[in-house]
N, C-alpha and C positions, 0 to 999 in steps of 0.2 A: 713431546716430539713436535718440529714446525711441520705445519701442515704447508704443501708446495701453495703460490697463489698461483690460480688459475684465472685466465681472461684479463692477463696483466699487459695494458695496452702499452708500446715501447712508443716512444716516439724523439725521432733525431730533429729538431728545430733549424730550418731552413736560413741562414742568418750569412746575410750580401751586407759589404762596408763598401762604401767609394767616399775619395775626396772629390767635392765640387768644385771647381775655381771658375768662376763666370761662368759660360758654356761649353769647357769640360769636364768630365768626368773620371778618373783615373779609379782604377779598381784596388783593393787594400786586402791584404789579407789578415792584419790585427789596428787595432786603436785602443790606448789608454790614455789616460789624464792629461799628458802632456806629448804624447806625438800619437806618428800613424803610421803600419807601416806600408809601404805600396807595394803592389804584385810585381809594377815594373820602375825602377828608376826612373825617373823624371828631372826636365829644371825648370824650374819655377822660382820667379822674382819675388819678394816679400811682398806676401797679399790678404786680402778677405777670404778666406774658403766656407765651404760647410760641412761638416763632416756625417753621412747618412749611415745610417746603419737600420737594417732592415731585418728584424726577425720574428718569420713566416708573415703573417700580414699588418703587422706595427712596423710604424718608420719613427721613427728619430733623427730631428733633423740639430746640429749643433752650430751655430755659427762658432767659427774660428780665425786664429791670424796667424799666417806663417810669416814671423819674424824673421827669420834668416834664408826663407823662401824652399825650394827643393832644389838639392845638388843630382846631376847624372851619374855618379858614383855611389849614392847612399839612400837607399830605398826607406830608411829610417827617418821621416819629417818632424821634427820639432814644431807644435802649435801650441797657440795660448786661447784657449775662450774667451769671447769678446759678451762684453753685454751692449744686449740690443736696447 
């Protein structure tokens, strides 16, 4: 028979994304491999970004390029990692 665990700490991980571009910041609610997605539409020219992702107090920072830039219609951005 399982015995129950008891003093079993839960914990939900605190985890913030934004796209940087110069000295904006735009807030994201997903990112994988090859794009990002943002909370709000945006447009944005094809540029340098970085992509941060923060969970609970580890940051990651990713340099990126948005090749086809951001449309105001499509909160889904296409990036490519850039090596530094």
């Amino acid at each position: 028979m399982r015995q129950p665990l008891l003093n079993l700490e839960r914990h939900s991980a605190d985890v913030q994304i934004a796209l940087v571009v110069g000295h904006q910041q735009f807030a994201a609610s997903k990112s994988g491999r090859d794009h990002i997605v943002l909370r709000e539409a945006v447009e944005l020219e094809p540029c340098d970004a970085v992509v941060v992702i923060q969970i609970d107090d580890s940051i990651s920072r990713t340099p990126v390029r948005l090749p086809f830039g951001a449309m105001p219609c499509d909160r889904d951005v296409l990036v490519e990692r850039r090596v530094q």
